[in-house]
N, C-alpha and C positions, 0 to 999 in steps of 0.2 A: 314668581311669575305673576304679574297682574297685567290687567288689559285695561281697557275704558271704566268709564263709571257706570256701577248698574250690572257690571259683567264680570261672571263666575269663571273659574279659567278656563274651564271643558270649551267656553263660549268664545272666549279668545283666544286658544290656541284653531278652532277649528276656522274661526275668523281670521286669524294669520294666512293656513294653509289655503284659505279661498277666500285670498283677497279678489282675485277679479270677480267683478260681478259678474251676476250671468253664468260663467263657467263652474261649476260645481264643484267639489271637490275630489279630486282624484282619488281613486278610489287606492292605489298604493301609497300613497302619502294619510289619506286618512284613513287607512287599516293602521298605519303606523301610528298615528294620533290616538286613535281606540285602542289598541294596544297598551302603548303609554300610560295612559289614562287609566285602563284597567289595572295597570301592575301599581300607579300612584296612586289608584285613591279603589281600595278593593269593596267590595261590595256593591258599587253601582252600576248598572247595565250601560256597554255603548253603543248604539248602532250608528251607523255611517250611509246614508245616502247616495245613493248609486245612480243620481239623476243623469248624468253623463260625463260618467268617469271615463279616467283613460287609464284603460288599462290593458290587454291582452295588442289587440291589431290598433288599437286607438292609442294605448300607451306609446308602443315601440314607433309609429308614426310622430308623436307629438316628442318625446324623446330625441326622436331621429333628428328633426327641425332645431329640438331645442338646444343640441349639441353641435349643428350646422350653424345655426344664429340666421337659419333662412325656410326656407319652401321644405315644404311636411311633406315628400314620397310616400306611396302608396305600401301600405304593409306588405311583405311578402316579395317586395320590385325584383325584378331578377338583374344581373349584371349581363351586357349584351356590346360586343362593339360591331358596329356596322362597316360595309366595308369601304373605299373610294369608286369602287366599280360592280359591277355584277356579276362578277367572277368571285366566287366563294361568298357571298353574301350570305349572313344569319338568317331562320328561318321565324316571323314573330307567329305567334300562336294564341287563337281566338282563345277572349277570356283573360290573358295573361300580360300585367305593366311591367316593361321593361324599364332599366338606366343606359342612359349613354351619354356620350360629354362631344361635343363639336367645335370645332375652330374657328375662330371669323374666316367667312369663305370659301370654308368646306361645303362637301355632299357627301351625305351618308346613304351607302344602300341595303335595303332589306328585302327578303324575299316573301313570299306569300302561296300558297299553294290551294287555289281556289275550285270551287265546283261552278255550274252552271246553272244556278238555283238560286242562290244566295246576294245579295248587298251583300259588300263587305266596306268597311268600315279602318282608317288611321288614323289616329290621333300625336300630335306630338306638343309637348309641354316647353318651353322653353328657359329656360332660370337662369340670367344671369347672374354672375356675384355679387350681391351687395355692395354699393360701394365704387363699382365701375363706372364705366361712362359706356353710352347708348349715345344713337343718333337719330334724327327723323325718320333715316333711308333705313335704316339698319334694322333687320324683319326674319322671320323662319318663313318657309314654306316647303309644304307638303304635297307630295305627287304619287300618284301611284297609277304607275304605266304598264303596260303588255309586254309581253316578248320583244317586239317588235318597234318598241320606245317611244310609241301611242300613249299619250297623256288623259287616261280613262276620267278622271277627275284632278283637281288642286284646288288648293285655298293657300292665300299666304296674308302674315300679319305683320303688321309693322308698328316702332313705337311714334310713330308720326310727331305732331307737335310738344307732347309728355316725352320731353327726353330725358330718362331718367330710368333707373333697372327695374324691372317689374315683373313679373311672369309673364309670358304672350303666350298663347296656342292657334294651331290650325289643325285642319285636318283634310283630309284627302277620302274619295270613296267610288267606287265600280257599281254602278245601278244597273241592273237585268232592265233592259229594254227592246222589248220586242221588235221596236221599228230600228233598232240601232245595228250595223255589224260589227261593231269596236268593243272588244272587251267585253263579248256576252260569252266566250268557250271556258271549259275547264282547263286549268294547266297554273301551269304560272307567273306570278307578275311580281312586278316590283315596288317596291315603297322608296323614295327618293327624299330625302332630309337634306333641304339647305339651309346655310344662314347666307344672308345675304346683306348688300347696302351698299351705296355710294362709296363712304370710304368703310371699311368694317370693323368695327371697334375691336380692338387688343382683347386678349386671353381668350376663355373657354367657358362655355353655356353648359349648365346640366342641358338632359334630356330626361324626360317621362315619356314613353311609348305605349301606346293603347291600341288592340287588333281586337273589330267584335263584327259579328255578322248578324242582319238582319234575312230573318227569312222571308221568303216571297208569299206572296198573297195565294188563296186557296181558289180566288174568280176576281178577274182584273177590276179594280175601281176606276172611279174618273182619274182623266189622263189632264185637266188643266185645272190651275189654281184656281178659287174662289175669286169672283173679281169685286162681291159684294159683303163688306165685314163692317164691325163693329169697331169705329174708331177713337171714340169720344173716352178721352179717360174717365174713368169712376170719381166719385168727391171720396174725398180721406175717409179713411176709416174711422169709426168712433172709438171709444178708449182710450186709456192712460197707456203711452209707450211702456214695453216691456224690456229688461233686458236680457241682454244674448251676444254674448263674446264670440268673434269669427272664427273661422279657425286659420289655419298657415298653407292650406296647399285644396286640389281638387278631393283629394281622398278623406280630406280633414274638414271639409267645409262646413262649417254648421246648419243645421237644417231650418228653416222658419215657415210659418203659415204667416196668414193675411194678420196684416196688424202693421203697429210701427213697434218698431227694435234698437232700442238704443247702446252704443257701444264706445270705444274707446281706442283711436287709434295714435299711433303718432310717424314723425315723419319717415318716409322710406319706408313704409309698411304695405305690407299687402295681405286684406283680410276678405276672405271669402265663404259664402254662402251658397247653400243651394234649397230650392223649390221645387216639388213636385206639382208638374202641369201633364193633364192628363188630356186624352185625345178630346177634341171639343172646346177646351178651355185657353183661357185667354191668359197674358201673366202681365202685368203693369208694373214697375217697379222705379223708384226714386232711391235718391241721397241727399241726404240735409246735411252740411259740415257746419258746425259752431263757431260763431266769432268766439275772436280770441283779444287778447290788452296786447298793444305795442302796434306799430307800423311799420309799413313795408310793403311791397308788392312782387306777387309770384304770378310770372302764368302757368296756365295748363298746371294748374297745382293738384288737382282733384280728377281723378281717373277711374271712369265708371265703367264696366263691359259684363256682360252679357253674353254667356256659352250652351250651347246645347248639351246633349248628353252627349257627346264625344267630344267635351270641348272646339265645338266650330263656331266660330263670333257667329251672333245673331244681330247683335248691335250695339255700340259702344252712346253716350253721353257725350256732347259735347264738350269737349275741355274745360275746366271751368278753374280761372281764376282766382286768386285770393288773396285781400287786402287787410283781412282782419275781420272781417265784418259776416256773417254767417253766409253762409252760401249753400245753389241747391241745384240738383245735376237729375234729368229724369229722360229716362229712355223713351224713345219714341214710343209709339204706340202698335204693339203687335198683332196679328192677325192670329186667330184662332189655331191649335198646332192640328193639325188635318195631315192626312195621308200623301194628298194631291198636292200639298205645297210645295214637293218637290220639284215639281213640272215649271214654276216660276221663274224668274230670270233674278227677283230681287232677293236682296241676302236673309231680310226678314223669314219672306215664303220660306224658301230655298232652306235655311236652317233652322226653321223651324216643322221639322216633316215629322216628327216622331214626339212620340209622350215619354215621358222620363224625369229624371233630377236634370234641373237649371242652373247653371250656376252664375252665382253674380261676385265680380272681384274689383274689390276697390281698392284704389291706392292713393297714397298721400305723398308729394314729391318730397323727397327731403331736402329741398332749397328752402322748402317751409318754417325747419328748424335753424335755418340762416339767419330768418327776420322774424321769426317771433317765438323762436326759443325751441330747443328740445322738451317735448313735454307731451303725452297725450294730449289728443283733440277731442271734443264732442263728435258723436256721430250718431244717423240716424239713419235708418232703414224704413223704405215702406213698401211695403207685399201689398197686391191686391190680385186675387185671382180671379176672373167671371165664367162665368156658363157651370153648368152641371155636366160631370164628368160622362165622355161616351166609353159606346163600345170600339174596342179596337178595328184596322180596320179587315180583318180576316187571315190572319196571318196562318200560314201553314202548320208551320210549328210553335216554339215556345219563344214569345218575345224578347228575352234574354234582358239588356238591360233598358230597352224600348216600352217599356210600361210603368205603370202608376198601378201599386200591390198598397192594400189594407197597412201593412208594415211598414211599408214611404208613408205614409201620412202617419201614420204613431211618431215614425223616425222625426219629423219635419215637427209635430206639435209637440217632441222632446227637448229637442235640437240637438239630436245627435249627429254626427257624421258618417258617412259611407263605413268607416274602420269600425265605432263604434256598434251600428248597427249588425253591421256584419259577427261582431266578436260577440254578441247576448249578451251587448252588460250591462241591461237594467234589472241588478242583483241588489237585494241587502246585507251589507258584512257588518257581522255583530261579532263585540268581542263577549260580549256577556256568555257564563257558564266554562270560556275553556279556564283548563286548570293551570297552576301559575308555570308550573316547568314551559309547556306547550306556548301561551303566552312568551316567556322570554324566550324560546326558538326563535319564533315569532319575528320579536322583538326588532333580534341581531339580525335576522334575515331583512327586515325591512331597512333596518341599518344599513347592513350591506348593500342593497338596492341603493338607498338614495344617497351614499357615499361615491355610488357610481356613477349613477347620473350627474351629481356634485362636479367630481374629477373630470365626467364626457363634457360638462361645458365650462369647465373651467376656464378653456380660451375662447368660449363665444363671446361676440359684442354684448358687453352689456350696453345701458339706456344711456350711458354715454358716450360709446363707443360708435362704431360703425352703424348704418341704417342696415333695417333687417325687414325680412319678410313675418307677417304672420302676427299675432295676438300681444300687447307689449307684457314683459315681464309681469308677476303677479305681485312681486314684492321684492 
């Protein structure tokens, strides 16, 4: 086994297993590696870098996707079907992401069992299959009504002019509002999942379902949006781009601070990121796509948006075009995320009421790989966050996943994702010291792992096959 020139094999085989830049090397592939290594060449220490391996809740997500050949679920998703009416409807439960799957034109119902205290909070994720066809009209939306089939809130998404498969989400929410009589009692309510559209495109959408509640304030704050903000974007950040591979889903998104992030996508892909903006602060965010050799013209090639922490659109990029020639997609300009945004009428305010992870998801149409070839694109990310982090704004209880924690900012200046983070796994696994029996256990066990992995995607799309969501192949 040799590699490049200049390079020892320890340095080419770990260079193999972590070809994508940016993405580190998995931490069960390169225990395997160090293993290996250990039993071929005895005497020399290996240790393996754990900068954002996927392994425990990070692995079995990335796994998950990479044996789908699309969109990375949330470790631990529970299986849930909802029902056509509100009659025996499932009950979702704060804290916990559900699966379910929807028909063009269906509605799905969930139930909810609320107190008179509390925001609550729906999220729903939408995944078509790779590969399918989408329409302009063709959209999810989320509702979540009263007993009495009072529409307490909705949001609904569509894939407008980008017609092409892609993840969409909306989400729906019940705000305590003291001047309101709708939807302020304890009891029960419902969550209402449709797909919808002109004409509604053949087969069936995953679903990801998210239930979380916000607790109420301890002494009421201001009741109307800010009317005076800071709109002028920032100048670029200084610095040489870094890179930072996306990840395949919301649970998997990788984390970034301010800077520009350089990545890799290619067509049919959908790569996402998220951002810790905390109360006070501001969040700016672009995309640069690279020219590319050949001609042709795509529209609406480049698909930019922008999520709150419950995935609710904040604000998407214009569509943007593409002829070969580099191109660049940047979000409007957001207003400070404040408490009182909610009182607003506009989607900016309005979705952005709370401090949390942001998430940003980009897509690249696969008409792209029509006219100028299957193949990764250049891409670039730019973060800019302003203002110095505030205090919350009084909340009762425990903000749940409505705050910006010491640990989000490690996560985001790692780039790990939600699963990552959550699982502790900025570990170092050294093979150095075990004894050679242990070692070969080892060995076969990591064998047997990635024999399985091997076999779980054996019928995924490979980089010539079908378009896929999420990070391209590493090698």
């Amino acid at each position: 086994m040799t590699g490049g020139q200049g390079e020892d094999e320890g340095a080419y085989v770990m260079r193999r297993w972590g070809a994508r830049a940016g993405r580190p090397v998995p931490v069960a592939s390169a225990a395997l590696v160090a293993v290996c290594l250990a039993v071929a060449l005895p005497g020399q220490a290996w240790a393996v870098r754990a900068d954002a391996p996927r392994t425990g809740a990070a692995g079995a997500a990335a796994a998950g996707a990479e044996a789908a050949g699309g969109y990375a679920f949330a470790d631990g998703i529970e299986r849930i079907r909802g029902t056509a009416t509100t009659g025996g409807a499932p009950t979702l439960t704060r804290g916990r992401t559900y699966k379910d799957r929807i028909e063009g034109g269906a509605k799905l119902v969930y139930r909810l069992d609320l107190d008179a205290r509390t925001n609550a909070y729906v999220s729903a994720v939408a995944v078509p299959d790779p590969g399918s066809e989408v329409g302009t009209f063709d959209s999810l939306k989320v509702s979540l009504q009263d007993r009495n089939g009072y529409d307490c809130g909705s949001n609904e998404s569509r894939f407008g002019s980008a017609e092409f498969p892609r993840p969409i989400a909306a989400y729906a929410h019940r705000t305590m509002d003291r001047d309101s009589s709708s939807c302020q009692d304890a009891g029960r309510y419902y969550v209402v999942v449709e797909r919808r559209g002109k004409d509604a495109a053949p087969g069936t959408w995953d679903l990801e379902i998210r239930h979380e509640l916000e607790p109420r304030l301890r002494t009421e704050g201001p009741t109307a949006a800010p009317e005076n903000w800071p709109s002028a974007s920032p100048p670029t950040s200084p610095g040489e781009p870094r890179q930072r591979a996306g990840g395949a889903g919301f649970a998997d998104a990788t984390g970034l601070t301010e800077g520009e992030w350089t990545d890799r996508i290619e067509p049919g892909q959908s790569l996402f990121y998220r951002v810790p903006v905390d109360w006070g602060q501001q969040l700016f965010a672009g995309v640069d796509l690279a020219s590319s050799s050949g001609g042709g013209f795509v529209i609406s090639a480049l698909d930019v948006t922008l999520f709150n922490p419950m995935q609710g659109v904040v604000t998407s990029a214009n569509p943007v075009s593409y002829d070969g020639k580099q191109k660049s997609a940047d979000l409007e300009p957001l207003p400070p995320v404040k408490y009182e945004n909610r009182f607003d009428s506009d989607a900016r305010f309005t979705n952005t009421r709370f401090a949390g992870w942001y998430y940003l998801r980009v897509s690249l149409s696969p008409k792209v790989a029509e006219e100028f070839g299957r193949k990764p694109y250049g891409l670039t990310v730019r973060i800019d966050v302003e203002g110095a982090p505030g205090a919350d704004p009084g909340y009762a209880g425990p903000p749940g996943v409505f705050d910006v924690t010491e640990t989000d900012r490690d996560a985001a200046a790692d780039g790990r994702s939600g699963a990552e983070a959550a699982d502790g796994t900025m570990k170092l696994v050294a093979a150095a010291g075990i004894g050679t029996g242990t070692v070969l256990v080892l060995g076969l066990g990591a064998w047997t792992v990635l024999a399985r992995r091997r076999a779980a995607r054996a019928g995924a799309p490979g980089e010539t096959g079908p378009t896929r969501y999420g990070p391209p192949a590493a090698w």
